[in-house]
C-alpha positions as CSV (number, residue, x, y, z in Angstrom):
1,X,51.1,-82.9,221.9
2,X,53.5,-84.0,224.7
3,X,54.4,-87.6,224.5
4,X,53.1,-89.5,227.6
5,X,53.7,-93.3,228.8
6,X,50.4,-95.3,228.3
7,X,47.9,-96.2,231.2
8,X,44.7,-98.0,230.1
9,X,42.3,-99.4,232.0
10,X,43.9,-102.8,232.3
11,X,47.4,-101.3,233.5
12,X,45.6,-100.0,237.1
13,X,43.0,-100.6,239.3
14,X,39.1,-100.0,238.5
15,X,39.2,-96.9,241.2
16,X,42.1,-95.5,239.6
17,X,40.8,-95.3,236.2
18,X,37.8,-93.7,236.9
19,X,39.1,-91.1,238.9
20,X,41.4,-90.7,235.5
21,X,38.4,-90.4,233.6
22,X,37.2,-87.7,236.1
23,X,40.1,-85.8,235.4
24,X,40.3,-85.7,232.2
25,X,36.5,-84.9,231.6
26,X,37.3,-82.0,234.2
27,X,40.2,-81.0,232.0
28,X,38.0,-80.7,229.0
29,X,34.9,-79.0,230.5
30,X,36.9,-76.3,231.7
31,X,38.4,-75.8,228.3
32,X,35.0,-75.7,226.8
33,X,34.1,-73.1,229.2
34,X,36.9,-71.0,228.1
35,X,38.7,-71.4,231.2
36,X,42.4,-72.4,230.7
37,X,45.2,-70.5,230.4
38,X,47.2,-72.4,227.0
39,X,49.1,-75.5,228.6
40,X,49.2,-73.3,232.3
41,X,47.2,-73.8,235.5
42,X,46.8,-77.3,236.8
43,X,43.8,-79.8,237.6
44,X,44.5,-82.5,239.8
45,X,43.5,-85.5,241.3
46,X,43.9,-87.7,244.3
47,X,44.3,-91.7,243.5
48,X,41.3,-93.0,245.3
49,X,42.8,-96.2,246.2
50,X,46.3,-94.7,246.9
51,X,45.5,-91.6,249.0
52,X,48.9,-90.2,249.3
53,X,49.4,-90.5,245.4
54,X,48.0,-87.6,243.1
55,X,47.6,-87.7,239.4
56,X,48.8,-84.8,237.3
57,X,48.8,-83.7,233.2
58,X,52.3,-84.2,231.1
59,X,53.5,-80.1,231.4
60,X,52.4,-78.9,227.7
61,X,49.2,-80.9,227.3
62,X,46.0,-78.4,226.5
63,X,43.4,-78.9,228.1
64,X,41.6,-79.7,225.5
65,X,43.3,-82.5,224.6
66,X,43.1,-84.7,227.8
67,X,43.0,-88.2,228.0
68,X,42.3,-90.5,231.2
69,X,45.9,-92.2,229.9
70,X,47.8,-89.2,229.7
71,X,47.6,-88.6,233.7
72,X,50.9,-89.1,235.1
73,X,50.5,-90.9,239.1
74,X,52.7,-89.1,241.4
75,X,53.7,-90.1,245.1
76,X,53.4,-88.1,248.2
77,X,56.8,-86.1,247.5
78,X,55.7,-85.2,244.0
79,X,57.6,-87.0,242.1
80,X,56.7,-89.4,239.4
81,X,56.1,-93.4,239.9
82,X,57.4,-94.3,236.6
83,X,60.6,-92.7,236.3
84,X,60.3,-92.4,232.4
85,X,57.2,-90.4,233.1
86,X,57.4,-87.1,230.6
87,X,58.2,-83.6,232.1
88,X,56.1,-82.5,234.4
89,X,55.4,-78.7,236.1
90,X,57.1,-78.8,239.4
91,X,54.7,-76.1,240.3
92,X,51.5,-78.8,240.3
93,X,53.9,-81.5,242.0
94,X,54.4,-78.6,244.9
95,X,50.2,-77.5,244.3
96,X,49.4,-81.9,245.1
97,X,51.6,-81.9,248.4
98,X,50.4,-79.0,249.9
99,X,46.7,-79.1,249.0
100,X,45.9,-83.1,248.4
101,X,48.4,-83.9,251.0
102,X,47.0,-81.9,253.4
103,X,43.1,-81.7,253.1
104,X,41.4,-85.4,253.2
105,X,38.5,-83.9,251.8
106,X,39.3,-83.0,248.5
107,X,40.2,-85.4,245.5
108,X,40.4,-83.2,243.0
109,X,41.2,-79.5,242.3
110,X,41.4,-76.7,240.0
111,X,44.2,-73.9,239.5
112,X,43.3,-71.4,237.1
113,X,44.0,-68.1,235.7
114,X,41.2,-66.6,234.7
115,X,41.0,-63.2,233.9
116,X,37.9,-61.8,235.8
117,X,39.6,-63.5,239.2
118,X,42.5,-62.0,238.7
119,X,41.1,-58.6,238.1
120,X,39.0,-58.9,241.5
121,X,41.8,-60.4,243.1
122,X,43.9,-57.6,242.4
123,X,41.6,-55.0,244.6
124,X,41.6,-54.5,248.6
125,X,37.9,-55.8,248.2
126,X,38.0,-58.5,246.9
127,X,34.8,-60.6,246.0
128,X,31.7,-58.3,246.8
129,X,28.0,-59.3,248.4
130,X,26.8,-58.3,244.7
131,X,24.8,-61.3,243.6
132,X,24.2,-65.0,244.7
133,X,27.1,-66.9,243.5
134,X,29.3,-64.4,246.0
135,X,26.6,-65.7,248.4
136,X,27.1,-68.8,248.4
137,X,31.2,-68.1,247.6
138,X,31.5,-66.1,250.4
139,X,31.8,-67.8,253.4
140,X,34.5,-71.0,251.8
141,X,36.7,-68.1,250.2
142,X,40.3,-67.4,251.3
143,X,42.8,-64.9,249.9
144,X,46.6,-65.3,250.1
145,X,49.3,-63.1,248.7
146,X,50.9,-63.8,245.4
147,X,54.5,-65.1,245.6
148,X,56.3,-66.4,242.6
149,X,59.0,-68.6,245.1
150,X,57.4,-71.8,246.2
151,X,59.8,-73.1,249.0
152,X,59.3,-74.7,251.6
153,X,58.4,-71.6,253.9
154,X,55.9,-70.5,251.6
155,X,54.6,-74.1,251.1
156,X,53.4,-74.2,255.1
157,X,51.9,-70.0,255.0
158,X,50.3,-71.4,252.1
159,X,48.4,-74.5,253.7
160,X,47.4,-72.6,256.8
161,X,45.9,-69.9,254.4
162,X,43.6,-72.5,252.3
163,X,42.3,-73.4,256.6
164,X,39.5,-75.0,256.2
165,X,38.5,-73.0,252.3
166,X,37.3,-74.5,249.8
167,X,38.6,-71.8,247.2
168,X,41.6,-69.8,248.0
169,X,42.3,-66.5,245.4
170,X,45.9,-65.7,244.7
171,X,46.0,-62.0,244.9
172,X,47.2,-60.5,241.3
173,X,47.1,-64.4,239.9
174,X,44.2,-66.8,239.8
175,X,42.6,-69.1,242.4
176,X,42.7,-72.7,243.7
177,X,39.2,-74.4,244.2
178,X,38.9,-77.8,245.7
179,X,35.5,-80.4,245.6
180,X,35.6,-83.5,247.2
181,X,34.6,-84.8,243.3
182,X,35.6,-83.4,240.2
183,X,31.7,-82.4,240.1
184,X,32.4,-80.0,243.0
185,X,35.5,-78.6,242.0
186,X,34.3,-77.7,238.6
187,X,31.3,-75.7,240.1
188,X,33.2,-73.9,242.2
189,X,36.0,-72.7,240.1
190,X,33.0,-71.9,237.3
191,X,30.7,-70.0,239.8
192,X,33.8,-68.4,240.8
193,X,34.6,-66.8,237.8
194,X,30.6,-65.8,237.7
195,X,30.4,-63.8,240.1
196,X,34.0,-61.9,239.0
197,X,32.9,-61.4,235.7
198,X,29.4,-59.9,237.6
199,X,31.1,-57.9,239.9
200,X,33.6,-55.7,237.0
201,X,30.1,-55.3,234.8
202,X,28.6,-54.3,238.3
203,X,31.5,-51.7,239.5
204,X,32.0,-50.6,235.3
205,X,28.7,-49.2,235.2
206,X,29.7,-46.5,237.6
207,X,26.7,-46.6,239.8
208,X,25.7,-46.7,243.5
209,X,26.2,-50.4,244.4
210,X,23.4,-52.0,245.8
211,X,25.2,-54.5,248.2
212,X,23.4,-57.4,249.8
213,X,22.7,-57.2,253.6
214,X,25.2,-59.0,255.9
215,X,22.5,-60.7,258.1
216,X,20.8,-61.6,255.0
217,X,24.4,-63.2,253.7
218,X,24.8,-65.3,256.5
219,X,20.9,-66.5,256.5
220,X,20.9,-66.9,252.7
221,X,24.6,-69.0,253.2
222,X,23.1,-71.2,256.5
223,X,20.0,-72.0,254.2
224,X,21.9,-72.9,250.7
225,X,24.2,-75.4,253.2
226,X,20.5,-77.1,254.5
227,X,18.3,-76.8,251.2
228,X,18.1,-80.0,249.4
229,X,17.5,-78.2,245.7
230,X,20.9,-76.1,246.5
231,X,23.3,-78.8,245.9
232,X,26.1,-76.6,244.9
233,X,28.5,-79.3,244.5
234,X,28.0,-79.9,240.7
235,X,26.3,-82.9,241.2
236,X,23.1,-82.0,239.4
237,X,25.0,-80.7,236.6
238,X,27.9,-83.4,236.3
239,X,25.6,-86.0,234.3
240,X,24.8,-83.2,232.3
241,X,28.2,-82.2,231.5
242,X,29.6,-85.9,231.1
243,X,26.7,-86.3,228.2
244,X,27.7,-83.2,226.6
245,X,31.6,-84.5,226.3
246,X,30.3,-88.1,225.7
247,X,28.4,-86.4,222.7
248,X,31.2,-84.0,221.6
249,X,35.1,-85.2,222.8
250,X,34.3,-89.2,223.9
251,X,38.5,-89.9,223.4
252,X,38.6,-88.1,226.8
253,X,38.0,-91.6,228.7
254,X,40.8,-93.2,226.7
């Protein structure tokens, strides 16, 4: 693995270390669910008591191999705090600025490259009214066209497409899905990929599709945002998930 400089819980604050341990237990739930791309992709997270610095994984680090120390702490022009800090993607330093230092409401986000979201990204249609998770999806989804260039140009088009989103899908590439907690990011980027992988068994089978009724999106939308039992911001599921790693992969919150 990469080498990384050491951070334990006695080198930073209290607030700092658990959002470490956030990220790094959102690093290694998404590998278990067979959502990372080898050492690509990024998931980030904001410093809670440093807003305008970000924390970020050592480029070449799998997933599956996170640690809360690993995190390297970033400032607000993406570059490293400790300048022996190991080699870093200058794609997720460009990913922090523009999404963490532009939306106050999200701490933490996912960038990912799975295949089902690229496959529905990569038709005019995009994500279909074919089952509930494109419900609920459907109304905090924004699309932006793929670019391989990130400069400075493409940095602002790419802020005012996220708007007010809460996932954006890179046509022909992945997806970017942001949560005010790691919780909330993880269950979008995972419900996401859901109602992708739905949608290609849905259009493979060749069939009359059997779309859901606009005025019945909206309604459905308007009472998942109100209902109490409709969370869908992972936080029924994050204790769940947190045991399961605790059982499992416990060196993540070293």
């Amino acid at each position: 693995m990469t080498a990384t400089l050491a951070t334990s819980s006695r080198t930073c604050s209290d607030a700092e270390w658990q959002a470490r341990v956030d990220l790094a237990a959102l690093f290694r739930i998404v590998a278990h669910y067979g959502m990372s791309d080898l050492a690509n992709g990024a998931i980030c997270a904001r410093v809670p008591d440093q807003p305008d610095h970000y924390l970020v994984h050592p480029y070449g680090m799998f997933w599956e191999e996170a640690r809360a120390s690993d995190m390297v702490k970033i400032n607000a022009d993406g570059q490293p705090v400790d300048p022996d800090a190991p080699w870093l993607n200058d794609g997720v330093q460009n990913l922090c600025q523009w999404i963490l230092g532009s939306r106050n409401d999200a701490n933490f986000f996912v960038h990912g490259h799975e295949e089902e979201v690229m496959a529905v990204g990569s038709i005019e249609d995009g994500i279909l009214p074919l089952n509930q998770p494109a419900v609920y999806l459907g109304n905090i989804t924004g699309y932006i066209e793929y670019e391989f260039e990130e400069d400075d140009a493409f940095g602002d088009h790419f802020v005012g497409q996220f708007s007010n989103n809460q996932i954006l899908i890179s046509r022909n590439h992945g997806y970017y899905a942001l949560g005010e907690t790691a919780a909330a990011a993880f269950f979008r980027a995972y419900f996401l990929r859901q109602t992708c992988s739905t949608q290609i068994k849905t259009l493979s089978m060749g069939r009359e599709l059997h779309l859901i009724d606009p005025q019945k999106v909206a309604r459905y939308q308007d009472q998942m945002a109100a209902s109490e039992h409709y969370n869908y911001n992972g936080k029924t599921e994050w204790p769940g998930l947190i045991r399961m790693l605790d059982k499992r992969d416990a060196d993540y919150a070293t």
